[in-house]
C-alpha positions, -999 to +999 in steps of 0.1 A: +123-106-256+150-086-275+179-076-258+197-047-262+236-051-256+262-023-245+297-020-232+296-010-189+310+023-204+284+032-227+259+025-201+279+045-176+284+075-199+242+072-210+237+077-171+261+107-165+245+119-196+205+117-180+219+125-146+230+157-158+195+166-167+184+162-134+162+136-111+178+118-086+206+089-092+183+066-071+151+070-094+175+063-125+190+033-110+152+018-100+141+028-137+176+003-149+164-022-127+126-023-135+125-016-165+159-025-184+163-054-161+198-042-148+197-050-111+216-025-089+245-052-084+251-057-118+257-017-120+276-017-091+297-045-104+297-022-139+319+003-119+346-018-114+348-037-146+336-011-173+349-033-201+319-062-191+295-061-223+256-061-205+227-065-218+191-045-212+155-056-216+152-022-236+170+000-254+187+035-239+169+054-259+137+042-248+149+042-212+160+083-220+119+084-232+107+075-197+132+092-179+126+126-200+086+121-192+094+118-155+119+149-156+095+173-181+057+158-166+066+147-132+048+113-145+057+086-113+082+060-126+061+033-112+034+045-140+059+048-168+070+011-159+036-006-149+051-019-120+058-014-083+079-037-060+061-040-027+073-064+002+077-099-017+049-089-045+054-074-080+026-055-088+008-039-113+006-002-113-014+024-130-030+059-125-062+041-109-045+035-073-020+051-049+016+039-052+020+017-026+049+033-003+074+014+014+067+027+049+028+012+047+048-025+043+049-019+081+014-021+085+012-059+074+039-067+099+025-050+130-009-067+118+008-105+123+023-090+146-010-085+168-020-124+159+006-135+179-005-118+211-017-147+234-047-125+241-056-125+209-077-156+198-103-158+169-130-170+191-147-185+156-136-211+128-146-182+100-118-162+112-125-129+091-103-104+075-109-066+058-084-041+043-104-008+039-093+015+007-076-012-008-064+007-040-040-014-059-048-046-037-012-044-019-023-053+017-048-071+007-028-095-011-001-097+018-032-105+044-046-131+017-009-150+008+000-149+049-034-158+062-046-188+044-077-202+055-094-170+066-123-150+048-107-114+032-128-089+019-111-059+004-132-025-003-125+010-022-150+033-038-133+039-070-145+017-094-113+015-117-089+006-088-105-023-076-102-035-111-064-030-108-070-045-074-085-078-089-063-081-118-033-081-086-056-105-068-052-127-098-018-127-103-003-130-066-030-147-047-047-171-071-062-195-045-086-169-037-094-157+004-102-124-004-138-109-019-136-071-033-164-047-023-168-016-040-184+009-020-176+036+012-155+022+039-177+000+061-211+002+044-207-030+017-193-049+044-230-048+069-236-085+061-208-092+082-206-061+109-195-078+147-171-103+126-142-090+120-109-102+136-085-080+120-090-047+100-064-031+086-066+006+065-042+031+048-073+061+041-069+090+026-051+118+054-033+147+038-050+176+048-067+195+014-041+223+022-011+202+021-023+185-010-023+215-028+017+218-019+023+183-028+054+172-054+037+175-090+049+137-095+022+133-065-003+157-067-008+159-105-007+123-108-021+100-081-059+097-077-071+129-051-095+106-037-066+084-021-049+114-009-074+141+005-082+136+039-104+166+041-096+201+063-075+186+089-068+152+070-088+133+097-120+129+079-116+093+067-098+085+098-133+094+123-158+072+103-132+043+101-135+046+137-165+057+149-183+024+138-147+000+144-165-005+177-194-021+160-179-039+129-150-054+150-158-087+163-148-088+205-111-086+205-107-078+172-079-053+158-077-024+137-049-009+124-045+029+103-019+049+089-022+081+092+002+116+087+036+119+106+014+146+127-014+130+133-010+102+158-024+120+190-056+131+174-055+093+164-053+077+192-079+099+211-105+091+183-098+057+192-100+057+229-131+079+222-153+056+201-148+027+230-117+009+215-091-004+241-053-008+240-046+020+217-012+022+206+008+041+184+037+028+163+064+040+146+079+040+109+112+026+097+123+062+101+109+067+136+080+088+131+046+080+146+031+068+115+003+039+127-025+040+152-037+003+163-063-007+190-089-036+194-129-037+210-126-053+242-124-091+240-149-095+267-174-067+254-205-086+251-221-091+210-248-105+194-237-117+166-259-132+137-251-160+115-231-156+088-241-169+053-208-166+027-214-171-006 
């Protein structure tokens, strides 16, 4: 790899200089990091000691190239770079899938979080796993690396992001775990309906209107079909529930994300389709942002044999 060597005032002016063309000093600092390799220490550090010489995986005028297509087409950094950081994982990034958001990080802890619970026992060796609209593979790969042992399956109806999804798969969870579907929601998973221990989904659930108001770096850039939720952005959420009764092995879990408004309507389509222990949850910045609940551990199944290939 070249590198591209500059004094910590040069690099100090360059950023006044794209600062003053607008964005955000946070966006510009994460486009240092990810893409010219210049952690946000190391400019910190430049601050004090302007006279240190560093050195960047690419040159400022390329950097001023992404950040200028950023400003001018609202084009996501994360697609400029290829790359998003995500909990521990690095991945791969691209127009396919929806950016995995910090907040949604949340998700995979509350999800351990439930297989913790005493009252929660996988009542089979073939504990089972499924992330719903998997998109970039993000919770899927969390789900395979921390649950090792278990069967994964990982659906979304879009064709070309569960080829991003696999090519994640690959990179961050080689030993396998997790089988992609492609296909809507529940239906490619039938073979195994009544089996699942844990489900956890991050659907579509902007309502159409809101959409339309969106940021253009969102809207005019990230796949609709992740972000449209319908009228009343609850449209994905009712079939992932109305059959969680049915695919959810007895005291199984399912976890959603849904809008920062939405977690009332939620948790009643929960309680509604027979699902127990509903529960909302909040974000890092305290908004009702997850809906969790489980099928009743006693509720009586009739489960066939399962056959994985």
């Amino acid at each position: 790899m070249v590198s591209h060597a500059c004094s910590g005032d040069e690099l100090l002016a360059w950023r006044r200089g794209q600062l003053a063309l607008g964005g955000r000093a946070v966006d510009l600092d994460w486009l240092l990091d990810l893409r010219g390799e210049l952690s946000w220490a190391e400019l910190q550090k430049l601050r004090l000691r302007p006279e240190l010489t560093v050195s960047l995986a690419c040159s400022m005028e390329a950097l001023e190239h992404l950040w200028r297509q950023h400003l001018d087409d609202h084009v996501p950094l994360q697609h400029l770079v290829g790359r998003c950081p995500w909990r521990d994982l690095d991945l791969v990034i691209s127009s396919a899938a929806l950016i995995p958001r910090q907040e949604t990080e949340l998700l995979i802890d509350l999800a351990l979080e439930r297989l913790q619970d005493p009252a929660f026992a996988p009542h089979r060796r073939d504990a089972r796993w499924a992330d719903l609209g998997t998109g970039s593979g993000a919770m899927a790969i969390a789900l395979a690396r921390a649950l090792t042992g278990w069967h994964g399956h990982a659906v979304d109806l879009s064709p070309a992001a569960l080829e991003l999804a696999q090519i994640n798969l690959r990179r961050l969870a080689p030993e396998g775990g997790c089988q992609l579907h492609l296909g809507h929601w529940w239906t490619p998973l039938r073979p195994w309906w009544g089996h699942f221990d844990l489900v956890v989904s991050n659907p579509p659930y902007i309502p159409t209107s809101v959409v339309d108001a969106l940021e253009p770096v969102v809207r005019d850039h990230e796949p609709q079909l992740a972000l449209c939720g319908g009228a009343d952005g609850l449209d994905a959420c009712r079939e992932i529930v109305e059959l969680a009764p049915q695919v959810l092995a007895p005291g199984g879990w399912l976890l959603l994300e849904h809008h920062h408004d939405q977690s009332e309507q939620v948790l009643q389509l929960m309680e509604c389709s027979g699902l127990v222990a509903a529960e909302a949850r909040c974000d890092l910045g305290g908004v009702k942002r997850f809906a969790m609940a489980c099928r009743a551990p006693g509720s009586s199944s009739s489960l066939p044999p399962l056959h994985d290939h």
